[in-house]
N, C-alpha and C positions, 0 to 999 in steps of 0.2 A: 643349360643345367648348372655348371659349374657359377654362372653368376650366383643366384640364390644361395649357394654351400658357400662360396666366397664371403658372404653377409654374413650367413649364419656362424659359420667359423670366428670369422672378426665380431660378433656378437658375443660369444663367446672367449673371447680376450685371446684369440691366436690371432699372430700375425700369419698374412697369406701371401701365396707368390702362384702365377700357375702356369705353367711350361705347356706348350703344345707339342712336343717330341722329349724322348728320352736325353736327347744331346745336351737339350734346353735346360733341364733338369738337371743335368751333372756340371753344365756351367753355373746354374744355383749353387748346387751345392758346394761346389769348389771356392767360389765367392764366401759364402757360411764360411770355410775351413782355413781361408786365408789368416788371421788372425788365433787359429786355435791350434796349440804346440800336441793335443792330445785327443785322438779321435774315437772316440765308442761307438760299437757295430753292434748292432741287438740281432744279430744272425740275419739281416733280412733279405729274400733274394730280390725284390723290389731294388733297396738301393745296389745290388751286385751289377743287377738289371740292368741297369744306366751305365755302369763301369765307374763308380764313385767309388768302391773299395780297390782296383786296383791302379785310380790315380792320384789318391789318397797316396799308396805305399810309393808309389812314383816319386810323389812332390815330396817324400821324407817326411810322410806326418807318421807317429805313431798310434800304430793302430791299438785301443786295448779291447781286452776280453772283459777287464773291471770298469764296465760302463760308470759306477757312480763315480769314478774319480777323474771322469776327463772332462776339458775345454767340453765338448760337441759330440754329441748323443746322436746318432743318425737309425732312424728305425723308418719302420712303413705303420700302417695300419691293417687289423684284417676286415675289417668294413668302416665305413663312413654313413652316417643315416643322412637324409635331407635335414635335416633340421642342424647339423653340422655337429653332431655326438662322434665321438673315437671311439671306437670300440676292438678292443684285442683281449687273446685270450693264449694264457701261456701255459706250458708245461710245468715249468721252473721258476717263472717268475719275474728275473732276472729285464727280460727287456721291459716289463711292466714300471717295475721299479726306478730304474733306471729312467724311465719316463716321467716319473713323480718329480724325486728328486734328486739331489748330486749332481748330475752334472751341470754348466755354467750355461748351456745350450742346448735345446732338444728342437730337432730336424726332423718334421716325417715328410717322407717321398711316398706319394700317395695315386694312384692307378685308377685310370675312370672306373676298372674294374669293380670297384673293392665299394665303388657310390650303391649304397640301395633306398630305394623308394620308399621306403615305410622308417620306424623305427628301430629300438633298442631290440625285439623280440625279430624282428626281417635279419637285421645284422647278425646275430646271434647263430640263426639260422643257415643263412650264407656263410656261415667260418667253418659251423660243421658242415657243410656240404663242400664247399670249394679250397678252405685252406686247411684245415686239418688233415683230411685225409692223403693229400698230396707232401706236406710237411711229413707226415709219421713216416711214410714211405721212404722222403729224403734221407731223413735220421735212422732210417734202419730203426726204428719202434716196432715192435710186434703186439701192436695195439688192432682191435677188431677195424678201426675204420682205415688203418694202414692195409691192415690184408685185405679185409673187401673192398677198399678204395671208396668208399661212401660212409659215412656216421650209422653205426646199428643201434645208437639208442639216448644218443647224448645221456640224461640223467642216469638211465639203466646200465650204462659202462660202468664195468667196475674194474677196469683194467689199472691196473698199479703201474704202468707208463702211459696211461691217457694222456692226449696232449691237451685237454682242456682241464686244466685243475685249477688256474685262475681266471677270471674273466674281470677288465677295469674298462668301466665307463667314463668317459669322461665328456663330462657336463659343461666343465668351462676348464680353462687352460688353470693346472695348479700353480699355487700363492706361491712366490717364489723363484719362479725361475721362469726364463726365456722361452717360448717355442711359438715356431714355425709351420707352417703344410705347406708345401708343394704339390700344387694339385698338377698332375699329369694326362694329357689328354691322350694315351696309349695305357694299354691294358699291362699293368706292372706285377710282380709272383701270384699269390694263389690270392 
């Protein structure tokens, strides 16, 4: 499966790389980081997952919270379609952005998990079911799909800390800047 998402991605004007263990993957990563004095964390537990944030702080890179102004942008995805579409959706915004543009480099470490079969509307559906709900919980949100631990309604939440209030597709890698997938053959955060 990942053959096909590997085309389509680099179709897509990403460069790809794909690790068959977590280890593999933070040796990725750490390669990416050699050259970047400034490293942005879009919160993701995918890269935590691997232990890429704590040898980041290890090796002396600085970690920032202002993703658009560092070297290397490290985030995950919350689903991947076949057809090799990114699809994430934020609370804040912030790792969205970040994803766009600012930084010199953008890295996703990415979970067989988070692959689904279909498209834009499967993905979509997979983040409220599997990453959202999990997420609000981490963050202490007192959002409906945090406390019931399932989506009660995606469009019909009107909750004022839903964690869906962005959602960015992306089509092909944007104009401007560097990025990466890491496809990982182990199931990586939500």
């Amino acid at each position: 499966m990942f053959e096909q998402i590997v085309e389509a991605l680099k179709r897509r004007g990403f460069e790809v790389e794909t690790a068959a263990t977590k280890q593999e993957a933070l040796a990725l990563v750490m390669k990416e980081a050699e050259s970047a004095q400034s490293v942005g964390w879009g919160g993701s537990e995918s890269v935590k997952e691997i232990g890429a944030r704590a040898r980041l702080v290890e090796s002396g890179k600085e970690i920032r919270d202002h993703q658009l102004e560092c070297d290397l942008f490290l985030l995950s995805a919350n689903a991947l379609t076949a057809d090799g579409r990114i699809v994430n959706i934020d609370g804040t915004g912030n790792r969205v952005a970040a994803s766009i543009c600012g930084p010199k480099r953008v890295v996703y470490v990415i979970g067989r998990n988070k692959i689904v079969d279909g498209g834009v509307d499967e993905a979509i559906a997979r983040i409220r079911r599997c990453a959202c709900p999990p997420n609000a919980k981490r963050l202490g949100k007192r959002t409906p799909c945090g406390l019931a631990g399932a989506c009660v309604g995606g469009e019909g939440c009107d909750s004022p800390d839903r964690m869906c209030k962005v959602t960015a597709v992306f089509d092909r890698k944007p104009t401007g800047i560097s990025a990466k997938v890491i496809l990982v053959d182990e199931d990586l955060g939500y």
